[in-house]
N, C-alpha and C positions, 0 to 999 in steps of 0.2 A: 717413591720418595720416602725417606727415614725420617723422622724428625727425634730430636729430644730434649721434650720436654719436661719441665718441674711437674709437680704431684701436682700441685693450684692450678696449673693450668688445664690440666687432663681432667682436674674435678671437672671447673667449667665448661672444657667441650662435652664432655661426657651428661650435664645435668641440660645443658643448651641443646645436644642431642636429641634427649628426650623430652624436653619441654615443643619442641618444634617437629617430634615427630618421625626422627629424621634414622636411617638406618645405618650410615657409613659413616666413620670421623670422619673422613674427603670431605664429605657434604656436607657436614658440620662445619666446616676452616672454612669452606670455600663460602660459605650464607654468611661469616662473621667476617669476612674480610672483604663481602661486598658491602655489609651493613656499617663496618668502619670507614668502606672507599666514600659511601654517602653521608655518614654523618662530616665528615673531614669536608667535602664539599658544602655542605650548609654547612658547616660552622664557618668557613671562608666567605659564602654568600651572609652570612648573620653579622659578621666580622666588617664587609665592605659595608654594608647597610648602614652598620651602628658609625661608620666614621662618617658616610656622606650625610646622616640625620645630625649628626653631634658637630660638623664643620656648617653646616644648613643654619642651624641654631645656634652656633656661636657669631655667625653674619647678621642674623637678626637681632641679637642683643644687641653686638656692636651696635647696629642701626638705631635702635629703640633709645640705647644708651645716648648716643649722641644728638639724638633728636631731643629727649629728655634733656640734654647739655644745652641746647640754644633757646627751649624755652620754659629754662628756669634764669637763663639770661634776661629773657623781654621778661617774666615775673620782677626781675632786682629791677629793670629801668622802670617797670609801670610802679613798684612799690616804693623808690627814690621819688619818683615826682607824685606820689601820695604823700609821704612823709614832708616833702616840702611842703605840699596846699596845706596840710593839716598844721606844720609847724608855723605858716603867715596867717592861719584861721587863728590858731593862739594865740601869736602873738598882737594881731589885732583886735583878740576881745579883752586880751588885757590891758590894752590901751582904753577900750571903752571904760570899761570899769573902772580905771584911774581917772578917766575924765567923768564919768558919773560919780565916784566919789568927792573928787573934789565939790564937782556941786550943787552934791547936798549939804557936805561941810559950808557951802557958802553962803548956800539960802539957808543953811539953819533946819533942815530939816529932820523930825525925828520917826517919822516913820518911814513906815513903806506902803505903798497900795500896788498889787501885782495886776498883770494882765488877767488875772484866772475871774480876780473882782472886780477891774474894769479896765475892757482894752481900751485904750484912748484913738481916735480915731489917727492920728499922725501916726500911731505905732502902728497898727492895721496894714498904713498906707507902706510902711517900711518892711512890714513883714510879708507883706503881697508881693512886695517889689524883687526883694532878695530870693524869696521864692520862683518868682520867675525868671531873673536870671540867672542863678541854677539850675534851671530845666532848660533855658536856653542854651546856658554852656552846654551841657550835658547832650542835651541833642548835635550839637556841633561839632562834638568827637565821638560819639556814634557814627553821624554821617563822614566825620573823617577817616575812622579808622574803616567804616564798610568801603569805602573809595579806594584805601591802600587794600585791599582783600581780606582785612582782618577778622575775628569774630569781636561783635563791641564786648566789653568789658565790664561786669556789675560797678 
């Protein structure tokens, strides 16, 4: 068989020759055209690889994704019925404070004496009270939400 080839190519066989030890061009062609028959094969096995890992992991994002999608949904309802309790907690202490101001405006009163100087026992009794029904809601929807399978909620 004849071949012909360019000067760059005959470098190559010729310096591939001698790096491998080898004494015939034949032998030369024929070791480099099995080394390209197997790189061509891995690079086809490296080729399948990379699409079935990169379609592998674009199903899991998806999944991750969408999972992230439904519960940043239950976050917006549990943070809509925070904002409501918080917005009727405001609005009911400043009802208090309009009715405590009025009467001190009525009794005429010029100071103030705080709980820190003295709790009055009726305030005690108010603030034990509210206390625990807050822990009683609270445990209510703990045990509710563990009944629906939920984790409770701080």
């Amino acid at each position: 068989m004849k071949l012909a080839i360019d000067e760059e190519a005959q470098a190559y066989i010729h310096s591939y020759k001698e790096e491998k030890g080898l004494r015939y061009t034949g032998d030369a062609i024929a070791q480099i055209c099995k080394e390209h028959e197997i790189a061509k094969s891995n690079e086809w096995s490296l080729k399948y690889i990379s699409e079935v890992v990169s379609n592998h992991l674009h199903e899991s994002l998806k999944n991750e994704f969408q999972n992230l999608r439904e519960e940043i949904q239950t976050l917006k309802g549990e943070m809509t019925k925070t904002k409501l309790g918080a917005n009727a907690a405001d609005k009911n202490t400043q009802i208090l404070i309009e009715y405590m101001n009025g009467l001190f405006f009525h009794h005429g009163f010029k100071g103030l004496m705080t709980t820190s100087m003295q709790e009055m026992d009726s305030t005690r009794v108010a603030r034990e009270t509210v206390e625990k029904r807050i822990a009683n809601q609270r445990q209510k929807r703990i045990d509710w939400e563990e009944s629906r399978g939920k984790q409770p909620s701080s």
